[in-house]
mmCIF file of the C-alpha atoms, coordinates in Angstrom:
data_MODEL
# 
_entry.id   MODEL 
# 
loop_
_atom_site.group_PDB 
_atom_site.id 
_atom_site.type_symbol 
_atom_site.label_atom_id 
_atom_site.label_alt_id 
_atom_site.label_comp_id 
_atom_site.label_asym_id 
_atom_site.label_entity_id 
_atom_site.label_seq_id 
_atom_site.pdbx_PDB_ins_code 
_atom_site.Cartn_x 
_atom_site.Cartn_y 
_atom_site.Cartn_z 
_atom_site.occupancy 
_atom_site.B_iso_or_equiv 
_atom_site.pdbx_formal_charge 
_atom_site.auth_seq_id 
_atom_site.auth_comp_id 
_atom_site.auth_asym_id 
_atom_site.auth_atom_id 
_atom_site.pdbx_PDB_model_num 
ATOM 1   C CA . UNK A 1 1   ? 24.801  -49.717 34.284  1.00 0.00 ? 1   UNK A CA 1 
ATOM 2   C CA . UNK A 1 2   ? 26.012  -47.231 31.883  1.00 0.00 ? 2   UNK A CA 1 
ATOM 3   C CA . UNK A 1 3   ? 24.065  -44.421 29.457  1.00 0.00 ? 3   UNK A CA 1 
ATOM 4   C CA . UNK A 1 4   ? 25.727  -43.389 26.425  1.00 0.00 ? 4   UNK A CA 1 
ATOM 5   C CA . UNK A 1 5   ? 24.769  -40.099 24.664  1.00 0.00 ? 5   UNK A CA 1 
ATOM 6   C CA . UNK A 1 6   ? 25.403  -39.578 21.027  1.00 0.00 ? 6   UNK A CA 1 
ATOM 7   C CA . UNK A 1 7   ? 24.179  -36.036 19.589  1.00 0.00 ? 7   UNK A CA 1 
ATOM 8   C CA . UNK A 1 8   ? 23.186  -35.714 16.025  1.00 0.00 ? 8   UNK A CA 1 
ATOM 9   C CA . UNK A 1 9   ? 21.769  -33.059 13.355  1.00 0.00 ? 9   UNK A CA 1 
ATOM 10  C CA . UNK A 1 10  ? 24.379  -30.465 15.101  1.00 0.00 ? 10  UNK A CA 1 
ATOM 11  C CA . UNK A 1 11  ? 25.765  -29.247 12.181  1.00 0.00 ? 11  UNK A CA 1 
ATOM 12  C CA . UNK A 1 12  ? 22.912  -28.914 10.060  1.00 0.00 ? 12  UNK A CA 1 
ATOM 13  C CA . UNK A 1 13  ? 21.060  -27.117 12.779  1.00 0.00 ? 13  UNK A CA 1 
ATOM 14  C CA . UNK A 1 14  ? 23.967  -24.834 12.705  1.00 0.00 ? 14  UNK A CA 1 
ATOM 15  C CA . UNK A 1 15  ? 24.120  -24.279 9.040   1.00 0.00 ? 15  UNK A CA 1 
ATOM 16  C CA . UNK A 1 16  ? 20.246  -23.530 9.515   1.00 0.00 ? 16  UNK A CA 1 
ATOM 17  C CA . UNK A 1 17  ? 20.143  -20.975 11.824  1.00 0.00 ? 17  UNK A CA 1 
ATOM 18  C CA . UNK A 1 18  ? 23.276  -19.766 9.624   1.00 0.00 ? 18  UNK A CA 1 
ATOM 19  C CA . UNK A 1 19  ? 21.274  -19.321 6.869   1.00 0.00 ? 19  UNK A CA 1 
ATOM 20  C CA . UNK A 1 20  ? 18.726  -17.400 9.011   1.00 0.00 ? 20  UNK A CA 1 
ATOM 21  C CA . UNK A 1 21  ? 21.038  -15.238 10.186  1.00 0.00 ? 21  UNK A CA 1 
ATOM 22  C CA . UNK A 1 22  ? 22.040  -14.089 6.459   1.00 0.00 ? 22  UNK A CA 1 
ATOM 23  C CA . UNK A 1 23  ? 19.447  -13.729 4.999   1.00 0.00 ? 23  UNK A CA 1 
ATOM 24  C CA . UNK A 1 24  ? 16.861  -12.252 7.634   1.00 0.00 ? 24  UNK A CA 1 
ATOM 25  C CA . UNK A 1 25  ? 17.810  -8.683  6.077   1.00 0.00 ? 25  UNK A CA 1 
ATOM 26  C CA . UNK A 1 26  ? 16.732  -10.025 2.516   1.00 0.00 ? 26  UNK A CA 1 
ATOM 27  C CA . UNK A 1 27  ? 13.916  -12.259 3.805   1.00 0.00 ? 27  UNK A CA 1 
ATOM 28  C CA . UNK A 1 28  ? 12.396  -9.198  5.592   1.00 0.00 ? 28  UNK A CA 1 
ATOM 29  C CA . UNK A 1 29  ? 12.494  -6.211  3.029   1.00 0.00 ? 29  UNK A CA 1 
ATOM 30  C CA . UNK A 1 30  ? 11.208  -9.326  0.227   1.00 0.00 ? 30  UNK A CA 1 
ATOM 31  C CA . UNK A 1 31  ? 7.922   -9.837  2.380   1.00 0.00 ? 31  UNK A CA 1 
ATOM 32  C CA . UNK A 1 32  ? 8.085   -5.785  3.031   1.00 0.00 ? 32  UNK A CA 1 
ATOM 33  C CA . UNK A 1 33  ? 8.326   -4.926  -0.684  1.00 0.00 ? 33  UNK A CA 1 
ATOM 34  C CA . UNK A 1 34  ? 5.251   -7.478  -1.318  1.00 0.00 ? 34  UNK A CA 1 
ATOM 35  C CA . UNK A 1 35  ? 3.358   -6.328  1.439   1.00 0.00 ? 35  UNK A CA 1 
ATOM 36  C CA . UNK A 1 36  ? 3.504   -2.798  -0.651  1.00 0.00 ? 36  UNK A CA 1 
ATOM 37  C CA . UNK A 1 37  ? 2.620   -4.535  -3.589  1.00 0.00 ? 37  UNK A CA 1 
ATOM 38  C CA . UNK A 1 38  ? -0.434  -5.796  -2.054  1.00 0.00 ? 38  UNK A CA 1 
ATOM 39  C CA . UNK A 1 39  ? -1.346  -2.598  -0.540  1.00 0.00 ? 39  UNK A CA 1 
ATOM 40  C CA . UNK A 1 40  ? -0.916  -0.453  -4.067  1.00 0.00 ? 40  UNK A CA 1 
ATOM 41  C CA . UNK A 1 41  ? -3.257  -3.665  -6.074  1.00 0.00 ? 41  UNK A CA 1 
ATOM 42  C CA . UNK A 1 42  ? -5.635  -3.115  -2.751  1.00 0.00 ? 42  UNK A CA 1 
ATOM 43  C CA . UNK A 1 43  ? -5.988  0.994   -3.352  1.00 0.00 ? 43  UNK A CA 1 
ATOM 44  C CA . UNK A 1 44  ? -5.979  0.343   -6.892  1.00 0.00 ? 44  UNK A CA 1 
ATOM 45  C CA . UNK A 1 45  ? -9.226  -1.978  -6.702  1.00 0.00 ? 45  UNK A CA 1 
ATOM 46  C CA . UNK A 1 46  ? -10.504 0.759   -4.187  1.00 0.00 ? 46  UNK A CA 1 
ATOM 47  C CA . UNK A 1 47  ? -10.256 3.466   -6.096  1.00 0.00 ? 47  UNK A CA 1 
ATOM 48  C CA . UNK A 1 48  ? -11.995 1.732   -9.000  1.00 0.00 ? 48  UNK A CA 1 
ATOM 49  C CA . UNK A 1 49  ? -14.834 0.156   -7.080  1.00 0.00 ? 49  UNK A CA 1 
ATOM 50  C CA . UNK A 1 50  ? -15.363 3.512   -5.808  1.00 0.00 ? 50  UNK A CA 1 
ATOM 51  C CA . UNK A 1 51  ? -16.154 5.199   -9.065  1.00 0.00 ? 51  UNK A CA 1 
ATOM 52  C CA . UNK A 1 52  ? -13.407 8.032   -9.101  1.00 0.00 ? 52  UNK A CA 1 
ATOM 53  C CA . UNK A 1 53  ? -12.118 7.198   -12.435 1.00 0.00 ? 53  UNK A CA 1 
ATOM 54  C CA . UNK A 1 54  ? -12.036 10.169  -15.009 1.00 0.00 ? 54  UNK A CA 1 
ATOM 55  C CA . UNK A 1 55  ? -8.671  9.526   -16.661 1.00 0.00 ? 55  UNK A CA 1 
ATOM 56  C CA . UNK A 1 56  ? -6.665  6.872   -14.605 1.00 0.00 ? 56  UNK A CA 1 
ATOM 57  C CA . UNK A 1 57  ? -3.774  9.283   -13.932 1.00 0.00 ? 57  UNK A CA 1 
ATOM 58  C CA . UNK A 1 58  ? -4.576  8.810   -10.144 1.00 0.00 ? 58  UNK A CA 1 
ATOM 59  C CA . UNK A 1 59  ? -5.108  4.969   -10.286 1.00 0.00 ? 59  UNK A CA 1 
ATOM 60  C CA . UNK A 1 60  ? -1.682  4.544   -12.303 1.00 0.00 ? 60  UNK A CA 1 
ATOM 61  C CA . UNK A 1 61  ? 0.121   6.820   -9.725  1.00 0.00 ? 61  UNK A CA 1 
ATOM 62  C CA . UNK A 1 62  ? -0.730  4.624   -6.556  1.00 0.00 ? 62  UNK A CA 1 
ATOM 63  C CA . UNK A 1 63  ? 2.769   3.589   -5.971  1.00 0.00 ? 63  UNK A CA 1 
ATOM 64  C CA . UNK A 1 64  ? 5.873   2.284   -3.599  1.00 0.00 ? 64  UNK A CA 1 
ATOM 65  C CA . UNK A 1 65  ? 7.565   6.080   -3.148  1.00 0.00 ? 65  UNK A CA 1 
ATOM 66  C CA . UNK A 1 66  ? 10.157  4.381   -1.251  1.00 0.00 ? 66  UNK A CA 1 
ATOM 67  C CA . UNK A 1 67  ? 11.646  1.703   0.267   1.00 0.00 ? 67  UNK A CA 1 
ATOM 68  C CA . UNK A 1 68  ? 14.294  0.743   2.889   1.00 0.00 ? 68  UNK A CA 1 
ATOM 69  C CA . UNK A 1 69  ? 15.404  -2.215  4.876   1.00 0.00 ? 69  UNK A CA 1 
ATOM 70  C CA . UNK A 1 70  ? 12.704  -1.638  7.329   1.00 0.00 ? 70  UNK A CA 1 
ATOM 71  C CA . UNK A 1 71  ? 10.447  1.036   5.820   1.00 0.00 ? 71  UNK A CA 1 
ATOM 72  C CA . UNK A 1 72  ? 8.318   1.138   2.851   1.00 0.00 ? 72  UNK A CA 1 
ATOM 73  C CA . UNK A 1 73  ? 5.956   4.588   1.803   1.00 0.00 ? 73  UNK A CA 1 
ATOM 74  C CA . UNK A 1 74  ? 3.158   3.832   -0.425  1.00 0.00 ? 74  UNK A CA 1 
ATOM 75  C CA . UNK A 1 75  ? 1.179   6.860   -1.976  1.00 0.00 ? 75  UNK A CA 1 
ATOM 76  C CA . UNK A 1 76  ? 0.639   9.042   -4.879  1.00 0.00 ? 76  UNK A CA 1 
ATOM 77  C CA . UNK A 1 77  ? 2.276   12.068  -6.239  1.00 0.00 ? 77  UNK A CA 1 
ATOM 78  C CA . UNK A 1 78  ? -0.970  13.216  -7.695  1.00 0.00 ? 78  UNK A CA 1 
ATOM 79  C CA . UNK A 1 79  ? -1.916  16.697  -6.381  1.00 0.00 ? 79  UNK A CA 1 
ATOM 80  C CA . UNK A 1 80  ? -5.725  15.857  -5.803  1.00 0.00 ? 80  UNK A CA 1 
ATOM 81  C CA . UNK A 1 81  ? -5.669  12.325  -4.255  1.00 0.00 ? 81  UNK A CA 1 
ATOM 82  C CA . UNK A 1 82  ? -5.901  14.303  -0.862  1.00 0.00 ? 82  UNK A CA 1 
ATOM 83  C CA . UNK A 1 83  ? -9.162  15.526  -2.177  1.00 0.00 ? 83  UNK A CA 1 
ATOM 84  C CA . UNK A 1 84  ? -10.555 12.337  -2.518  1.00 0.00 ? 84  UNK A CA 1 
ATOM 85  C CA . UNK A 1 85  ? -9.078  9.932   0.200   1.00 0.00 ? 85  UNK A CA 1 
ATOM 86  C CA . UNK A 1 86  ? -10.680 12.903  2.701   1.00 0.00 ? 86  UNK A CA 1 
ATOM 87  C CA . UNK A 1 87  ? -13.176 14.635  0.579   1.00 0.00 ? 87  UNK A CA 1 
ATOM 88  C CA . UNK A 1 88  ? -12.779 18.632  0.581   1.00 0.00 ? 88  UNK A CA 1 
ATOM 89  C CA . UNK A 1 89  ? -15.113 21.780  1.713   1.00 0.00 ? 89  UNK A CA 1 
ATOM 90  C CA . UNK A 1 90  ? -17.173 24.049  -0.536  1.00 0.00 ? 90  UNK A CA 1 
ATOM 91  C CA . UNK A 1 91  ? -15.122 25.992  -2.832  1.00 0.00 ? 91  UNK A CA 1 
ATOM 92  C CA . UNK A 1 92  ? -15.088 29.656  -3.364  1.00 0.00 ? 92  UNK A CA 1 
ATOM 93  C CA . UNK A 1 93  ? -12.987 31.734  -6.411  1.00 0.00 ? 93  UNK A CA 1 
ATOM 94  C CA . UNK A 1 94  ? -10.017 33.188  -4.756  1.00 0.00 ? 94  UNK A CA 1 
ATOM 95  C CA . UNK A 1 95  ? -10.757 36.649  -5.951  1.00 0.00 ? 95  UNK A CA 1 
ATOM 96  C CA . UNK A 1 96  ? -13.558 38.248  -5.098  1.00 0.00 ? 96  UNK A CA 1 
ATOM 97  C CA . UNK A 1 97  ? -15.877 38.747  -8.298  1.00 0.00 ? 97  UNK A CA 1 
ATOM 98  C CA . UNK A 1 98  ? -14.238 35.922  -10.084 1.00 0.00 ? 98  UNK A CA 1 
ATOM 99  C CA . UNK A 1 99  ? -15.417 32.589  -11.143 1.00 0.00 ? 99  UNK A CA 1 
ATOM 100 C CA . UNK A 1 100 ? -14.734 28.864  -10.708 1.00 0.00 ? 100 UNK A CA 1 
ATOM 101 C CA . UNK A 1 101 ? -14.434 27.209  -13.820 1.00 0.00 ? 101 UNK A CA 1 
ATOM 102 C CA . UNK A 1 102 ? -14.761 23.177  -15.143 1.00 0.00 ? 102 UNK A CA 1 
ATOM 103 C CA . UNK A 1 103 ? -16.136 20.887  -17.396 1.00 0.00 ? 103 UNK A CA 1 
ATOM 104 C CA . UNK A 1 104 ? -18.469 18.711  -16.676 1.00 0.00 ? 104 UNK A CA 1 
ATOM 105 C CA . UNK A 1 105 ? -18.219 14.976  -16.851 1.00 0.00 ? 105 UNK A CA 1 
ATOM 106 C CA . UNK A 1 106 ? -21.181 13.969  -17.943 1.00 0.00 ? 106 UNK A CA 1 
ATOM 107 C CA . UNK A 1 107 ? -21.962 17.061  -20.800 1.00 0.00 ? 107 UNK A CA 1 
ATOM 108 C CA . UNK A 1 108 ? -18.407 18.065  -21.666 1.00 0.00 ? 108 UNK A CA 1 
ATOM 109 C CA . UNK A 1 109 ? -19.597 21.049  -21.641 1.00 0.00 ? 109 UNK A CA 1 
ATOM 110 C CA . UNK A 1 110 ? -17.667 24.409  -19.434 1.00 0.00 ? 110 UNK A CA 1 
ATOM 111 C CA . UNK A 1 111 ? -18.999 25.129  -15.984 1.00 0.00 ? 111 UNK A CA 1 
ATOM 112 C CA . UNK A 1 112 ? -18.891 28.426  -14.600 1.00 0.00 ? 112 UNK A CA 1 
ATOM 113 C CA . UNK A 1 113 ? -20.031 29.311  -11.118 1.00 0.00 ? 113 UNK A CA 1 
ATOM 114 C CA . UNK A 1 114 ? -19.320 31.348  -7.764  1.00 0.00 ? 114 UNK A CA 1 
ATOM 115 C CA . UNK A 1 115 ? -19.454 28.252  -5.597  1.00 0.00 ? 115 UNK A CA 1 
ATOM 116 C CA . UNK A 1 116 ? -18.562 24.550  -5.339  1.00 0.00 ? 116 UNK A CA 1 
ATOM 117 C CA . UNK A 1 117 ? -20.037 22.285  -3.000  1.00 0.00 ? 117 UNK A CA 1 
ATOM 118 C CA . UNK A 1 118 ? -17.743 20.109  -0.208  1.00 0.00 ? 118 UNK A CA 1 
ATOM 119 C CA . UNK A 1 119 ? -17.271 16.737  -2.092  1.00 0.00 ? 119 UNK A CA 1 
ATOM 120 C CA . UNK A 1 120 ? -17.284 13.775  0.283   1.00 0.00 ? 120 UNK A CA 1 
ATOM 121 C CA . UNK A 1 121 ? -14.499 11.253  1.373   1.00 0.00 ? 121 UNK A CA 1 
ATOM 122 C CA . UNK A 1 122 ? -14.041 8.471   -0.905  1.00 0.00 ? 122 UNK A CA 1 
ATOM 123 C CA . UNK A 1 123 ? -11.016 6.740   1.040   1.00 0.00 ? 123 UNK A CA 1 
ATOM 124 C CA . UNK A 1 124 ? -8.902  4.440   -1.260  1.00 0.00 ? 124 UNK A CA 1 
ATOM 125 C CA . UNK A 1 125 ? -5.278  4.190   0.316   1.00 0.00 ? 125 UNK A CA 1 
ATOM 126 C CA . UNK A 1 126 ? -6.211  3.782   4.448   1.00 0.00 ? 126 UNK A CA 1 
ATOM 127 C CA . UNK A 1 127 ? -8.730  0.914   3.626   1.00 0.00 ? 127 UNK A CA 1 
ATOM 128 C CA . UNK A 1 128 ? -6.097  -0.965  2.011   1.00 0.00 ? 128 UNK A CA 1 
ATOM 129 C CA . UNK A 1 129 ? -3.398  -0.335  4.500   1.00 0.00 ? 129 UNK A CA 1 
ATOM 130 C CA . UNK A 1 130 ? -6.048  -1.916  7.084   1.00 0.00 ? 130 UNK A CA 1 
ATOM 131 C CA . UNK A 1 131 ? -7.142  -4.288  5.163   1.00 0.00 ? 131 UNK A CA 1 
ATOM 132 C CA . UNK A 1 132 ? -3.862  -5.918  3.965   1.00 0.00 ? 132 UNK A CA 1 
ATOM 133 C CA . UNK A 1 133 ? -1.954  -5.612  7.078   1.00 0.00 ? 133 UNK A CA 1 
ATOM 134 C CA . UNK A 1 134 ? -4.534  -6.944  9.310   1.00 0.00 ? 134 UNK A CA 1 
ATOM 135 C CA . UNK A 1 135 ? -3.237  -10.377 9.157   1.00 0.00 ? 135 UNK A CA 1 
ATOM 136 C CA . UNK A 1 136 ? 0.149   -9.530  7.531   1.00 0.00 ? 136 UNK A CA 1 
ATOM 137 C CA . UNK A 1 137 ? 1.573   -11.699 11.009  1.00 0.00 ? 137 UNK A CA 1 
ATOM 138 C CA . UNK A 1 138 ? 0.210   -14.604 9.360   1.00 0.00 ? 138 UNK A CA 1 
ATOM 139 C CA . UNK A 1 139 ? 1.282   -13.848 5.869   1.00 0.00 ? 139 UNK A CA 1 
ATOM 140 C CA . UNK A 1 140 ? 4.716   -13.238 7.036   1.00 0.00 ? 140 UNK A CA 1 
ATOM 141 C CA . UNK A 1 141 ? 4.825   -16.567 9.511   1.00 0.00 ? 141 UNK A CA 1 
ATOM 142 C CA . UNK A 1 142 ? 3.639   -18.498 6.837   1.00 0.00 ? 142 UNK A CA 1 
ATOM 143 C CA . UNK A 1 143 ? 5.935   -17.153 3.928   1.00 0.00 ? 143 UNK A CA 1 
ATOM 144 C CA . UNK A 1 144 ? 9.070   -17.468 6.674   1.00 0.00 ? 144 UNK A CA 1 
ATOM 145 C CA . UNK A 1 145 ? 8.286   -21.103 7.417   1.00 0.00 ? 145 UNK A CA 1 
ATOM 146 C CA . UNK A 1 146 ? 7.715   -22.025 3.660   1.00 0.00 ? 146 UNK A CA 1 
ATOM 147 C CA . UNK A 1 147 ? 11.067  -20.329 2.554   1.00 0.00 ? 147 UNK A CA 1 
ATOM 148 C CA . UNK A 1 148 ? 12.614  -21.761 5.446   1.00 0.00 ? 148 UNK A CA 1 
ATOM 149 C CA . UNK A 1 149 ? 11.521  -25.387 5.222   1.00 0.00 ? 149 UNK A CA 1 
ATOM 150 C CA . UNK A 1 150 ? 12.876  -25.378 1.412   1.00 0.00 ? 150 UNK A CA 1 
ATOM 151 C CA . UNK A 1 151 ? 16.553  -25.148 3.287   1.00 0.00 ? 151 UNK A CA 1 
ATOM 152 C CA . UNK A 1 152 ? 16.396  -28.019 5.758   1.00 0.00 ? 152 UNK A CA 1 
# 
């Protein structure tokens, strides 16, 4: 009695897990860079569904800041976005005697007045960080096997 082994598919197993190993640097900061994208379209959508609109200059700067091989920032350079991700307190003139000054949204029309009240927290940015990373996993397995199954 005698067995005879024969092993096949060696060599394009190797090229495979060749490939892998060449492009897991570029495969990785592709699904980072659209897991940012998602993220800025998510605040974006936020932002508008929660009514903060005056003039779009904070829904146009919800950006990628930066991005590495392994680290992407997502944000805004706008000086008030603080104010409504978190909402502020009340608001007082910084000299005493003087006055707070706007105009109002609705009239047009100058505001003057000793006191502001706190606003309240309209988040935009954390929601869609939860929200589009919560099954980012299964994005990412999903995208990996797709691209990968295109090179076998």
């Amino acid at each position: 009695m005698s067995i005879e082994i024969t092993s096949k598919g060696f060599d394009k197993n190797y090229l495979f897990l060749n490939y892998i190993k060449s492009n897991l640097e570029t495969i990785n900061m592709d699904m980072l860079h659209q897991l940012g994208e998602s993220i800025v379209a998510e605040a974006r959508s936020n932002l508008q569904n929660n009514t903060n609109i005056d003039s779009g200059t904070l829904l146009s700067s919800i950006m990628i800041l930066e991005e590495t091989g392994d680290m992407i920032v997502i944000g805004t350079n706008s000086n008030y976005a603080s104010y409504i991700e978190y909402g502020r307190g009340p608001v007082r003139p910084l000299k005493e005697g003087g006055w707070l000054h706007w105009i109002d949204k609705t009239s047009g029309k100058d505001v003057f007045a000793k006191f502001a009240n706190a606003t309240e927290p309209s988040p935009f940015l954390e929601p869609a960080v939860i929200s589009v990373t919560a099954n980012f996993p299964e994005v990412y397995t999903k995208q990996t096997d797709a691209m990968l199954s295109k090179q076998i």
